[in-house]
C-alpha positions in Angstrom: -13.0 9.8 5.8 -11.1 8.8 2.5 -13.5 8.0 0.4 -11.8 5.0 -0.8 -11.6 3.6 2.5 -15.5 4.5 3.2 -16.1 2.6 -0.5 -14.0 -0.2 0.6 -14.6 -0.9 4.6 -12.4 -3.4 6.7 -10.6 -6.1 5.1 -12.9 -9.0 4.4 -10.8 -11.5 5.8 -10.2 -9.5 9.5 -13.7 -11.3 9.8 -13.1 -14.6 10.4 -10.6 -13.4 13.3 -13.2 -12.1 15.1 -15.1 -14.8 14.2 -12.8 -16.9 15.8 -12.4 -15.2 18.8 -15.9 -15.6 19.3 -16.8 -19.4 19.1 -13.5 -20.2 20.8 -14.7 -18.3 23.9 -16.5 -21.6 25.5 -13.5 -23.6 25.0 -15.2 -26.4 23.1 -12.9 -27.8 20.0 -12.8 -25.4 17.0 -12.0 -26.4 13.7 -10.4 -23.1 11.9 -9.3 -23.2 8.0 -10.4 -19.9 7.5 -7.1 -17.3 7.9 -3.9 -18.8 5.6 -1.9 -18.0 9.2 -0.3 -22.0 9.9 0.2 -23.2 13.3 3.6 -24.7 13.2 6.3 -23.5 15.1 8.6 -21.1 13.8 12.2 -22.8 13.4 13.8 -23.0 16.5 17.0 -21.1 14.6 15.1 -18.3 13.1 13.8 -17.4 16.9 17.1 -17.6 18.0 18.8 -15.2 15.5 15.9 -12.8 16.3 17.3 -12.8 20.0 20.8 -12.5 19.0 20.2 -9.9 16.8 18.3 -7.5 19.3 20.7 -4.6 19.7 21.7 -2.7 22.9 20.7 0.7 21.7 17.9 0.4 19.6 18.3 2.4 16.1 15.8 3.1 12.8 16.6 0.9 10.5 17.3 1.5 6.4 15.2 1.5 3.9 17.6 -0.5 1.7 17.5 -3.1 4.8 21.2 -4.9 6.2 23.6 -5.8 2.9 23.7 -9.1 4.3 19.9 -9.6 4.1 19.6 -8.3 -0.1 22.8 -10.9 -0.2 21.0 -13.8 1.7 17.5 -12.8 -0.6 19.9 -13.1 -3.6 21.9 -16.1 -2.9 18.5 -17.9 -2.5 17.1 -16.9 -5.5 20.1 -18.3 -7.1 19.8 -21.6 -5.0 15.9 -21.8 -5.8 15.5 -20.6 -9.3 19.1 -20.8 -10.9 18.9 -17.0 -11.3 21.5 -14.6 -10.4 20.9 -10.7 -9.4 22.8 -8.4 -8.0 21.8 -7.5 -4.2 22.4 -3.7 -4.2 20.4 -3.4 -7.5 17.6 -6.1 -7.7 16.6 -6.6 -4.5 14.8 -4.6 -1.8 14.0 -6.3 1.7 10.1 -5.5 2.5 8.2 -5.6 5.8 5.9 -8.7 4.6 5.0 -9.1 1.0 1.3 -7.5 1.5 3.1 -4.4 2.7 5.1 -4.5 -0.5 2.3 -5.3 -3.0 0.2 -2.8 -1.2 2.5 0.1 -1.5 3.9 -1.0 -4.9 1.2 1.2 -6.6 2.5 4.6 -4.8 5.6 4.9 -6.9 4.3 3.3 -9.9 0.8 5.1 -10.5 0.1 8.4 -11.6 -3.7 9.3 -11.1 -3.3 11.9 -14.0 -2.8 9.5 -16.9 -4.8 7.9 -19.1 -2.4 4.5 -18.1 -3.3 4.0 -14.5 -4.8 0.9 -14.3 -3.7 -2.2 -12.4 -5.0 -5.1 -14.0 -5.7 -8.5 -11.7 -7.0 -11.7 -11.9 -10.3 -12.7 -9.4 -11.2 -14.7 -7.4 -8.0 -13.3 -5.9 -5.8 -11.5 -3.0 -7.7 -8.6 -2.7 -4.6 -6.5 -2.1 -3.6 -5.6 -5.4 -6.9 -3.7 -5.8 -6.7 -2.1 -2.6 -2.8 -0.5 -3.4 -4.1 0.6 -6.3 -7.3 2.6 -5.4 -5.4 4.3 -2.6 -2.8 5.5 -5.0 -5.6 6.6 -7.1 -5.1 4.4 -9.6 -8.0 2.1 -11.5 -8.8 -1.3 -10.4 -9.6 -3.4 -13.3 -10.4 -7.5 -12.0 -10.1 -9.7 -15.2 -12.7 -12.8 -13.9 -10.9 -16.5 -13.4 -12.6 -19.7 -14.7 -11.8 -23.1 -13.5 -12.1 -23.9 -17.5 -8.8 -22.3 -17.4 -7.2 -22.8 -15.1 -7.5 -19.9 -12.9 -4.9 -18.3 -15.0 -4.8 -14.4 -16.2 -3.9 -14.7 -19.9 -2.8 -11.2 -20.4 -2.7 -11.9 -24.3 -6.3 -12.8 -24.2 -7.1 -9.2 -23.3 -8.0 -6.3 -25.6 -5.3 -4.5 -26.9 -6.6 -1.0 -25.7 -7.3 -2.9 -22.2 -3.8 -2.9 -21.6 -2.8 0.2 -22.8 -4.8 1.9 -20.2 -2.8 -0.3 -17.7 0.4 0.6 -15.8 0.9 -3.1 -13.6 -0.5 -6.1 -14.2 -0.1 -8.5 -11.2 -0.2 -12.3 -11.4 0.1 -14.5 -8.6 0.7 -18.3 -9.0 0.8 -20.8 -7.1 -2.7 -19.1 -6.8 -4.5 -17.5 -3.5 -7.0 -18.4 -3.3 -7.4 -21.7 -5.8 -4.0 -22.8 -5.1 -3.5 -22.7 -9.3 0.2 -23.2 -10.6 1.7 -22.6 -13.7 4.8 -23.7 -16.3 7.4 -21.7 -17.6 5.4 -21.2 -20.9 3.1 -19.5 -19.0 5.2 -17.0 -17.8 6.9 -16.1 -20.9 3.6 -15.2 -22.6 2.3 -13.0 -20.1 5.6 -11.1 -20.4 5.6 -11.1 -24.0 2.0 -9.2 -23.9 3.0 -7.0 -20.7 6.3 -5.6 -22.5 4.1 -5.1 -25.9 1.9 -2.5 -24.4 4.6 -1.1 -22.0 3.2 -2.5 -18.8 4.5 -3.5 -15.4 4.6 -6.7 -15.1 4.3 -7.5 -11.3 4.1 -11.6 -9.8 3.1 -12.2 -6.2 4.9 -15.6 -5.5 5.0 -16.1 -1.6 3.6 -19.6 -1.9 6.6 -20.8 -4.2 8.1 -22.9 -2.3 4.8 -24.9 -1.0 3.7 -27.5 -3.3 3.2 -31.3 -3.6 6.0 -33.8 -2.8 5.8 -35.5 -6.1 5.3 -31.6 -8.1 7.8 -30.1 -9.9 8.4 -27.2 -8.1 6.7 -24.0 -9.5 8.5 -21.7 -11.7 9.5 -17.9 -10.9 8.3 -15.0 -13.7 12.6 -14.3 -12.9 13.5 -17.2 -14.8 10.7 -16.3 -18.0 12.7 -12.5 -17.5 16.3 -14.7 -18.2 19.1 -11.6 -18.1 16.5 -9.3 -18.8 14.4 -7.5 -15.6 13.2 -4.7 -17.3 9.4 -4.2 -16.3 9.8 -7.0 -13.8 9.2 -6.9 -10.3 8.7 -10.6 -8.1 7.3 -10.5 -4.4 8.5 -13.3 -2.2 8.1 -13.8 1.5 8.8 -15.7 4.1 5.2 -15.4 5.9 4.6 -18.9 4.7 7.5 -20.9 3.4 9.5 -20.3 7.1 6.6 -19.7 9.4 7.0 -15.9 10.2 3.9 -14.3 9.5 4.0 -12.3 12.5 7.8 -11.5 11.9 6.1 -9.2 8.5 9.6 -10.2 6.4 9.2 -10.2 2.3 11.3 -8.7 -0.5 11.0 -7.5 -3.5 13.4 -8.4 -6.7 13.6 -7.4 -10.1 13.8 -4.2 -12.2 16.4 -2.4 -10.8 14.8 1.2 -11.6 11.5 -0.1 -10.1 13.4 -1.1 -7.0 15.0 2.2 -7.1 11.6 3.6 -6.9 10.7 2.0 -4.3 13.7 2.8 -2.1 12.9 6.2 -2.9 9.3 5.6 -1.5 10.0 3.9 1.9 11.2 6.5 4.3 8.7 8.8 3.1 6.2 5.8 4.5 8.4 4.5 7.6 8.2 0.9 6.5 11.5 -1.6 7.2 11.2 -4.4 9.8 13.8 -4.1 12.6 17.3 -5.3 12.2 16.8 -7.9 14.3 14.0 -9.3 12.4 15.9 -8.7 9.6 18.7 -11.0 11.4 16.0 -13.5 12.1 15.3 -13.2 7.7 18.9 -13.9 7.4 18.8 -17.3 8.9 15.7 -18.5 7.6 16.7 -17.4 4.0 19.7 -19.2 4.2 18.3 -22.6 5.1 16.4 -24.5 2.6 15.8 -27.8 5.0 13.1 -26.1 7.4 11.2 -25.1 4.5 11.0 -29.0 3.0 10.1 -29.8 6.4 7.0 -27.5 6.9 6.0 -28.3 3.2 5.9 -32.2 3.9 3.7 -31.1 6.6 1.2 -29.0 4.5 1.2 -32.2 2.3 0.2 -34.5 4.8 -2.8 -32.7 5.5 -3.6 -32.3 2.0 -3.5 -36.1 1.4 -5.8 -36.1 4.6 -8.0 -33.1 3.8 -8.1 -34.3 -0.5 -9.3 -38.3 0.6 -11.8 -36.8 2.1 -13.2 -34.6 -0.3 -12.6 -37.3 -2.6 -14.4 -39.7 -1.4 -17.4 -37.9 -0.8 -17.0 -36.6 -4.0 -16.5 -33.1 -3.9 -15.5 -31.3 -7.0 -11.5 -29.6 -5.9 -10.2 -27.1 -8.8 -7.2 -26.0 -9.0 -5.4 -27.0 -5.2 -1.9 -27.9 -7.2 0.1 -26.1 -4.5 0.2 -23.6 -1.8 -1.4 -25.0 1.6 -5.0 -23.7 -0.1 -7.6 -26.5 -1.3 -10.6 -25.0 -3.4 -13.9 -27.0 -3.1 -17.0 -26.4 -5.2 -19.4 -25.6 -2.6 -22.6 -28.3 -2.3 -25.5 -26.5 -3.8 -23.6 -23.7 -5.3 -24.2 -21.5 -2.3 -20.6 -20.9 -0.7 -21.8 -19.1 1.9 -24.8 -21.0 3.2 -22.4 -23.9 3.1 -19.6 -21.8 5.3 -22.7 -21.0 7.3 -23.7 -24.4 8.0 -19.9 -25.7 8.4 -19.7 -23.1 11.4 -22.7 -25.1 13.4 -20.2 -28.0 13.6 -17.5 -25.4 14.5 -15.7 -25.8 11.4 -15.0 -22.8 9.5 -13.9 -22.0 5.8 -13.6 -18.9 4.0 -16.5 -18.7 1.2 -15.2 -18.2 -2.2 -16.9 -15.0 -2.7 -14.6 -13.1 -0.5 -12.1 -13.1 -2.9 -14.3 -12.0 -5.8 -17.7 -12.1 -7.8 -15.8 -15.3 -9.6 -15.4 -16.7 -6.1 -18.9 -17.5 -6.2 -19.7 -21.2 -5.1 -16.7 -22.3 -4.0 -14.9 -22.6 -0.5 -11.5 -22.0 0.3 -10.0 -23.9 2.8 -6.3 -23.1 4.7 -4.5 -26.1 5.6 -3.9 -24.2 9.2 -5.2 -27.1 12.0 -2.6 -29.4 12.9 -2.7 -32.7 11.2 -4.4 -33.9 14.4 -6.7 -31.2 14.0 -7.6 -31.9 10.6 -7.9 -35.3 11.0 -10.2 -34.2 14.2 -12.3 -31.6 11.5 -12.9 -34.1 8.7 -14.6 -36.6 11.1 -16.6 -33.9 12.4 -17.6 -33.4 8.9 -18.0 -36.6 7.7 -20.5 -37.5 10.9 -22.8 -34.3 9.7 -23.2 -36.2 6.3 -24.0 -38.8 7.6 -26.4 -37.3 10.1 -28.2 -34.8 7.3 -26.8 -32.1 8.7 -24.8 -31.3 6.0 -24.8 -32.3 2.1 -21.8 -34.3 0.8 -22.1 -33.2 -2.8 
């Protein structure tokens, strides 16, 4: 076995899908906020162009993906962050953004040099570790406090730190605290990356999913203004359109690192069919389905957020993305997602993200807002009951 993979195991997360499976067998009422995979339908148009685009003869698809999908990507960058790229240089259709981030690594890191560390902010998505140790590269986690924010402040590291770095990834809104940022922030971070000559890499799938009354979250593209050099951005539209199962993400930015990458791609196999990529058309094209599904995540955070109010548990961060973080009763985030399950609710505990995840719970605005109305009165009658502490 690769070592790496024998060091590592399965992917923490798999877990709770199994876990799932499990409890749901008797058919009783199952309360799941576990797996960021939401429940809502897929746009009615979206499965539609998928049909329409399925071809008579069935052929590999490119690397480089359709030109109309890299001009779609890029016309909604424009529309969504006022910035304008070029589709044939800056932008690079992926199959999912995990499958991007995890991949990134291959064409960036070289295991001989003294520069081959990715640098990473935890509690976080575990990803951009695990790219990085199968390209042989070094893993270095930088720990998150909720005294700041859950931010990575690159210019708050040592100097020699990031000399021995090749990427640095951020990733706000923030998996799993649901952390956002300002511009500000951005700018700084790629002051310090481009000072020490390092990549500076920003996973933003969740950046169109935020509260109503938010301003909606800034893109490292913008900070980059005309410049992309040492500047790559992950988007997808796992979340924002409902197509997690479709796997359709892209990459845009530094037009040599997307260069790279193209290079990369057939050697791995990795482009979703064309009549996915048909389906990614039409959902990056349309900006109304995406308001829609976000004033749903919203009005199962107001439901989820009175709750936890009220019984006054501490939330950090939860600005956007469809993620709440709690402060686990006691301190113990996994006794707590342990005793959560024997009322058949379950939550991911904080750990699994990270050391820094310790005592807090994450919780994936994934039920229905039925269903999460159903969960927090399950919830609240433990309380009351003792079976469960409130704070």
């Amino acid at each position: 076995m690769n070592p790496v993979l024998e060091r590592l195991g399965g992917y923490p997360l798999a877990r709770f899908q199994d876990l799932k499976a499990e409890l749901a067998a008797d058919g009783r009422p199952l309360h799941d906020f576990s797996i960021g995979d939401p429940i809502e339908p897929t746009p009615a148009f979206v499965r539609q162009a998928l049909i329409d685009g399925v071809p008579e003869i069935s052929q590999y698809p490119t690397a480089a993906g359709l030109a109309d999908l890299r001009a779609a990507i890029a016309a909604w960058v424009r529309r969504r962050y006022g910035v304008v790229v070029d589709p044939d240089a800056h932008v690079l259709p992926t199959a999912g953004s995990k499958e991007a981030i995890f991949h990134f690594p291959l064409a960036v890191v070289d295991p001989a040099s003294p520069a081959r560390t990715v640098v990473w902010g935890e509690p976080g998505y575990l990803v951009y570790e695990r790219g990085t140790l199968f390209a042989g590269g070094r893993s270095d986690a930088v720990p998150l406090t909720a005294a700041g924010g859950w931010r990575l402040d690159l210019a708050g590291l040592a100097g020699a730190r990031l000399e021995r770095a090749c990427i640095a990834w951020l990733n706000y809104p923030h998996n799993p605290t649901g952390a956002a940022v300002d511009p500000a922030y951005y700018r700084a971070q790629l002051a310090a990356a481009r000072a020490h000559g390092v990549i500076l890499a920003s996973d933003e799938c969740y950046g169109d999913i935020h509260a109503d009354e938010a301003e909606p979250p800034p893109s490292l593209l913008q900070a980059a203004e005309d410049d992309l050099s040492g500047v790559v951005v992950a988007f997808s539209l796992s979340k924002r359109s409902g197509m997690t199962g479709y796997r359709c993400g892209a990459l845009v930015g530094d037009p040599e690192l997307i260069a790279q990458q193209r290079t990369l791609r057939p050697n791995i196999g990795t482009a979703s069919p064309e009549f996915v990529q048909r389906a990614a058309i039409a959902a990056w094209s349309d900006d109304e389905h995406a308001a829609e599904r976000r004033g749903v995540f919203n009005a199962k955070r107001r439901l989820l957020l009175a709750f936890l109010t009220q019984r006054g548990f501490e939330v950090s961060g939860s600005d956007a993305t469809f993620y709440l973080w709690v402060a686990a009763p006691g301190g113990d985030d996994a006794a707590y997602a342990e005793a959560l399950l024997g009322q058949r609710v379950i939550v991911s505990p904080g750990r699994a993200f990270g050391p820094s995840g310790h005592g807090w719970l994450r919780l994936a605005l994934v039920p229905s807002v039925d269903g999460c109305r159903a969960a927090v009165e399950r919830w609240d009658e433990a309380i009351d009951a003792g079976l469960l502490p409130g704070h």
